[in-house]
C-alpha positions as CSV (number, residue, x, y, z in Angstrom):
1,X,0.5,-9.0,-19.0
2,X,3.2,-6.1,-17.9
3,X,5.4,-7.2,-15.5
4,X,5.5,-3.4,-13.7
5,X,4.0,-3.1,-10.0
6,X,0.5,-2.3,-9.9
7,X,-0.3,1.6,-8.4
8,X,-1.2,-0.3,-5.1
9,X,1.5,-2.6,-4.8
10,X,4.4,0.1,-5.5
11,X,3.0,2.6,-3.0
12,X,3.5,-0.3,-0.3
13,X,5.9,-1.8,-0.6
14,X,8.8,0.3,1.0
15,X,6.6,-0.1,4.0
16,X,6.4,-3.9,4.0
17,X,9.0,-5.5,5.6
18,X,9.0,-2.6,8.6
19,X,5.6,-3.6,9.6
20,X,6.5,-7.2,9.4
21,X,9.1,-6.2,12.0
22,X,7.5,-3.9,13.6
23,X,4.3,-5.5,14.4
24,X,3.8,-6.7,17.8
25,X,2.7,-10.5,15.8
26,X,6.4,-10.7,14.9
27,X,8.0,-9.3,18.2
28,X,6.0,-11.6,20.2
29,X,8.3,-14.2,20.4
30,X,11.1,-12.1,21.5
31,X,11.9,-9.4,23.8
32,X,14.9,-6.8,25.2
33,X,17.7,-7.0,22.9
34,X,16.0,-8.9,20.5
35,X,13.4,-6.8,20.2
36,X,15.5,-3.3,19.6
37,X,17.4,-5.3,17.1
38,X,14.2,-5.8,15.1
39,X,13.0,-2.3,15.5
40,X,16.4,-0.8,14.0
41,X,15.9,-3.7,11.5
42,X,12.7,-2.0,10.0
43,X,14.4,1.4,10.3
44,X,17.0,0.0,8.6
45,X,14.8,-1.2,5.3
46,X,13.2,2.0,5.1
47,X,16.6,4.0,4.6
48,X,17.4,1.3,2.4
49,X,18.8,2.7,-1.6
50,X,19.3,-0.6,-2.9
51,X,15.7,-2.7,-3.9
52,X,17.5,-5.2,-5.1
53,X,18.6,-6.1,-1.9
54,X,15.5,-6.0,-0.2
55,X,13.9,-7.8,-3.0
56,X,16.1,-10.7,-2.4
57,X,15.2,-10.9,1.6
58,X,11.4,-10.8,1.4
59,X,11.2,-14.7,0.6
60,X,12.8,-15.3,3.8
61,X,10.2,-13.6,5.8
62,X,7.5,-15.0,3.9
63,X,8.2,-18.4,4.9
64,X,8.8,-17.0,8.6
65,X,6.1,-15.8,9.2
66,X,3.7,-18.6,7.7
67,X,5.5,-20.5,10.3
68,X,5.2,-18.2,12.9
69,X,1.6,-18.6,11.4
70,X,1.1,-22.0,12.0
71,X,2.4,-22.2,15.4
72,X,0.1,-19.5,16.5
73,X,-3.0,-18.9,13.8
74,X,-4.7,-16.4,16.3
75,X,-1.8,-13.8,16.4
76,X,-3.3,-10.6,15.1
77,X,-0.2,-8.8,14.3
78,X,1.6,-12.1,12.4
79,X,-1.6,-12.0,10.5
80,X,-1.6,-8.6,9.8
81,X,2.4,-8.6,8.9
82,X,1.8,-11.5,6.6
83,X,-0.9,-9.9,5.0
84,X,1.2,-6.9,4.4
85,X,4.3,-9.0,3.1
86,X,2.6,-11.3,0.8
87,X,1.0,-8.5,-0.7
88,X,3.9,-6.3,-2.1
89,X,5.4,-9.4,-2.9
90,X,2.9,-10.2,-5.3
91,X,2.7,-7.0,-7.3
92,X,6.3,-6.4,-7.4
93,X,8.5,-9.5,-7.7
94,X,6.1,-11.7,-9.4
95,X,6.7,-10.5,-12.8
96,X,5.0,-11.5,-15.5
97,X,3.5,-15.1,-13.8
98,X,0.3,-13.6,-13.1
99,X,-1.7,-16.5,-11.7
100,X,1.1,-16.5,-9.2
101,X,0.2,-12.4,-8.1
102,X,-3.1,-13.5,-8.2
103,X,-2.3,-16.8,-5.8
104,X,-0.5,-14.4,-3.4
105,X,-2.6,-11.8,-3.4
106,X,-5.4,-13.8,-2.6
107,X,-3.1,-15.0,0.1
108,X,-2.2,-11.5,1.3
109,X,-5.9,-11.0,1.7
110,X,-7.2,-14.1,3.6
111,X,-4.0,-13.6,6.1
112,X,-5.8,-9.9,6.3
113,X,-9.7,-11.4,6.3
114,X,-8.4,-13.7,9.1
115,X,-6.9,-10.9,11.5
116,X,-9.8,-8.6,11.0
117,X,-12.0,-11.7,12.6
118,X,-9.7,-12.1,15.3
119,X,-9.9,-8.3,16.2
120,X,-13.4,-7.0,15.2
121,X,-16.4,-9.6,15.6
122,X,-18.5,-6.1,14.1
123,X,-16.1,-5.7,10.8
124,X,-16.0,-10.1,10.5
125,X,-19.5,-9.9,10.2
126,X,-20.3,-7.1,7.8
127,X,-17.1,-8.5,4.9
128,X,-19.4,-10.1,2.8
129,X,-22.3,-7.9,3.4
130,X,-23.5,-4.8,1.4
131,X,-21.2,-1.7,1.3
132,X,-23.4,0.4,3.0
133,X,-23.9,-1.6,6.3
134,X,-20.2,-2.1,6.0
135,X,-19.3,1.6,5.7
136,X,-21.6,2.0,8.9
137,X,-19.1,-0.1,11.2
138,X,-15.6,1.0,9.8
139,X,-17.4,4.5,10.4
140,X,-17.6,3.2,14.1
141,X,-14.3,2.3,14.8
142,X,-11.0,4.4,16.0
143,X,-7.6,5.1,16.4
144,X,-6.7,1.9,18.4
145,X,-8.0,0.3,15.4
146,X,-6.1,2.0,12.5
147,X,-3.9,-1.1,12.2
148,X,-6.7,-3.3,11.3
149,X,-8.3,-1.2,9.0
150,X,-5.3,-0.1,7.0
151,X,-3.6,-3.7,6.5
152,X,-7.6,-4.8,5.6
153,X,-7.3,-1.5,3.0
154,X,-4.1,-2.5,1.5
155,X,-4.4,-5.8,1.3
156,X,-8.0,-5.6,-0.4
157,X,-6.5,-3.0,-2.9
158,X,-3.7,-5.4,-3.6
159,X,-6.5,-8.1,-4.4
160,X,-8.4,-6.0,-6.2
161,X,-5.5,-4.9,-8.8
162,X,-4.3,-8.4,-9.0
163,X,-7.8,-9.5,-10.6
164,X,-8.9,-6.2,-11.4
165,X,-10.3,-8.2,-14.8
166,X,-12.7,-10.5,-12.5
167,X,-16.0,-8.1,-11.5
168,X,-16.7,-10.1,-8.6
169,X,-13.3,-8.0,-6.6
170,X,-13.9,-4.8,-8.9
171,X,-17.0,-4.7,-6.8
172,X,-15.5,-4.2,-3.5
173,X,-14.0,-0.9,-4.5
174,X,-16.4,1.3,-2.6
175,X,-15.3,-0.9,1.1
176,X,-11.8,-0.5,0.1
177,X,-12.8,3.1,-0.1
178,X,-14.9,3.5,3.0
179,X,-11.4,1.6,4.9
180,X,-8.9,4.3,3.5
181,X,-11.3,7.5,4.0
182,X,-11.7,6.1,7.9
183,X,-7.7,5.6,8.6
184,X,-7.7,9.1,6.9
185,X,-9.9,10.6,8.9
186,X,-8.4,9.1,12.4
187,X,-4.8,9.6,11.4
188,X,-3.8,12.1,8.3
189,X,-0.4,11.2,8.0
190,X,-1.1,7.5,8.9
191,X,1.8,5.1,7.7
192,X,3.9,8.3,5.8
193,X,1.0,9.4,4.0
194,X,0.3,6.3,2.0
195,X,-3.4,6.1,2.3
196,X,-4.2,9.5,0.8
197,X,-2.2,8.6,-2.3
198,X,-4.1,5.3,-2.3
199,X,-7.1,7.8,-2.0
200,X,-5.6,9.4,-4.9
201,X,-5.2,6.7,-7.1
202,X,-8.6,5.5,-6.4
203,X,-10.1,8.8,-7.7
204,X,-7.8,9.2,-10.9
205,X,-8.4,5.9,-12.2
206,X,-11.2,6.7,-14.7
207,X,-12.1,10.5,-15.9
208,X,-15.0,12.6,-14.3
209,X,-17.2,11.6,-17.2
210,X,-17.1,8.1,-16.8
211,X,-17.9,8.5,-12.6
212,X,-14.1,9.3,-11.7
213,X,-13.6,12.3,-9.4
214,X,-9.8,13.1,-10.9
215,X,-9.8,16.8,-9.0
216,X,-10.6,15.0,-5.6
217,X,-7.9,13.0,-6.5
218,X,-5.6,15.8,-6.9
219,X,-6.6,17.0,-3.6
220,X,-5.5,14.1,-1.6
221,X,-2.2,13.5,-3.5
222,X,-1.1,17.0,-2.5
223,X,-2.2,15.9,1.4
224,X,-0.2,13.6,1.1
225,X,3.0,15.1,0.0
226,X,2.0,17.8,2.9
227,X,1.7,15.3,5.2
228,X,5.3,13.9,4.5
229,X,6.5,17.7,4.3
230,X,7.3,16.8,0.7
231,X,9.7,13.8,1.8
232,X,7.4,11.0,0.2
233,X,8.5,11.6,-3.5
234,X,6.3,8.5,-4.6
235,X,2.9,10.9,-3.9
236,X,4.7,13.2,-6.5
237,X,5.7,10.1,-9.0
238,X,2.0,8.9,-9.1
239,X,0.3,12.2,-9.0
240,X,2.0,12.4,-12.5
241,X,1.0,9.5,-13.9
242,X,-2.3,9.0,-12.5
243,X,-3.8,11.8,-12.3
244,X,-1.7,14.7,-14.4
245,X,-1.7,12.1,-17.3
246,X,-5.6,11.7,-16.7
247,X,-6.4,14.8,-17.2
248,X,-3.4,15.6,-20.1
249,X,-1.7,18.0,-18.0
250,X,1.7,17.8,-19.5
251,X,3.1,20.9,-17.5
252,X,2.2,19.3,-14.2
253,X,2.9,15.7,-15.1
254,X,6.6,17.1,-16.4
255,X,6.8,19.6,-13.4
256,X,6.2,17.0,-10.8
257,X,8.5,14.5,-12.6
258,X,11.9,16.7,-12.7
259,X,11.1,17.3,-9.0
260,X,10.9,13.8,-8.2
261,X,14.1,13.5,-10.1
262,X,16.0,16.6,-8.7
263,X,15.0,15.5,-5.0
264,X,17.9,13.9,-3.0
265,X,15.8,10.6,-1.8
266,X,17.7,10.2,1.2
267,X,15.4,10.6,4.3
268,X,14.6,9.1,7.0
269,X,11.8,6.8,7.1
270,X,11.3,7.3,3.1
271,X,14.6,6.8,1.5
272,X,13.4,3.1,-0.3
273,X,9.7,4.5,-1.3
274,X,12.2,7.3,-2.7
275,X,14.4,4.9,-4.7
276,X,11.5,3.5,-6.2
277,X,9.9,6.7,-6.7
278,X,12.7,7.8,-9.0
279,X,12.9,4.7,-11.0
280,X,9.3,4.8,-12.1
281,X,9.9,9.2,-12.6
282,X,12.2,8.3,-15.0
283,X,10.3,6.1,-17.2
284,X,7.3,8.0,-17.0
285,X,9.3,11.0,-18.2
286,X,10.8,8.9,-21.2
287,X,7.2,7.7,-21.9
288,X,5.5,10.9,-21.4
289,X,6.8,12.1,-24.8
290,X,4.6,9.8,-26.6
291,X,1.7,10.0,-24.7
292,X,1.4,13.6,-24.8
């Protein structure tokens, strides 16, 4: 099996370790000074340019926060965090152990399963059910919920991709779906953009032929690169190869690439996502000779 990120787990993971400390779950136990320090310390790993070194610190909150876990199993935002973390540590530093990205992915989504029951009794209930009934209660919740329903989304995806071979998760798609279209719908530009290009990928996985819906997907990549005001490079890097490669436009896919690649990634909020986003442009570009 490849040892690359999954679409999923590399459109997250910039964003991991910020919500770890920016969630109230992981502030709880502080306050004041503390507090402000962890707040710049999320800013911090944003406007980080080096992945390596931010690779190298996830275990440490991994372990922190299953302790932080155990002391206090009904903390939302710990849960949530946890969920988050665990997740982007699976599809990206796992490499090519995949029973372990499965083993933490699976984790990433019961930390996720087990914040959404602390929060919502209504969304608990309807997890196992049938995706309409489901669809009906995300439909009902709102913006005080978007936490929830996005760390739910994104850990679910993360799940999904890690056993995308077992039918049992490829069958949850269409919640996973009905999560991302609702935290669109309350909040655009929602966590930098990323669940439109989620939305994105999910709709330029397979072409129109086969039930895909590649030119919706198109639409919601160039939301989010709108919503970012062109700062999130990544929604450029994965237009390319998901959905410009899908439908063999080699002028866009090429286009979109030596943007991505001309683009100064320094900017606030984006400047990791933006690192990442130039590492993948450039092997896409190399391998786009062949696979046009």
């Amino acid at each position: 099996m490849s040892s690359e990120p999954t679409p999923f787990h590399r459109v997250r993971l910039a964003f991991a370790v910020a919500a770890c400390v920016a969630l109230p779950g992981c502030a709880s136990l502080v306050d004041g000074a503390t507090q402000r320090f962890a707040d710049n310390l999320g800013k911090a790993v944003l406007d980080a340019d080096d992945p390596a070194t931010v690779r190298d610190g996830l275990p440490a909150y991994l372990l922190l926060l299953d302790g932080l876990i155990q002391g206090d199993p009904d903390n939302i935002g710990t849960l949530l965090a946890a969920a988050k973390l665990n997740g982007a540590y699976a599809g990206n530093f796992t490499g090519t152990d995949a029973d372990r990205s499965k083993r933490m992915a699976s984790k990433a989504l019961d930390y996720a399963r087990r914040g959404t029951c602390k929060a919502s009794y209504p969304l608990c209930a309807v997890l196992d059910g049938n995706p309409d009934d489901f669809a009906r209660v995300v439909a009902s919740l709102g913006k005080d919920d978007l936490p929830l329903l996005y760390g739910l989304a994104a850990a679910w995806a993360g799940h999904l991709q890690a056993h995308r071979d077992d039918w049992n998760a490829v069958a949850d798609l269409p919640k996973i779906e009905a999560l991302l279209r609702r935290v669109v719908a309350l909040e655009a530009g929602y966590d930098g953009g990323l669940p439109l290009v989620y939305l994105g990928v999910l709709n330029s996985l397979r072409p129109e032929a086969v039930g895909g819906q590649p030119e919706q997907g198109r639409t919601y990549f160039q939301q989010a690169i709108d919503a970012s005001g062109g700062r999130n490079l990544y929604a450029k890097t994965l237009m390319a190869e998901f959905y410009a490669r899908l439908v063999f436009d080699q002028a866009l896919h090429d286009r979109l690439l030596d943007e991505v690649l001309a683009a100064d990634p320094k900017a606030p909020g984006y400047t990791l996502m933006n690192t990442l986003a130039r590492e993948r442009a450039v092997a896409l570009k190399a391998s786009g000779k062949d696979y046009f």
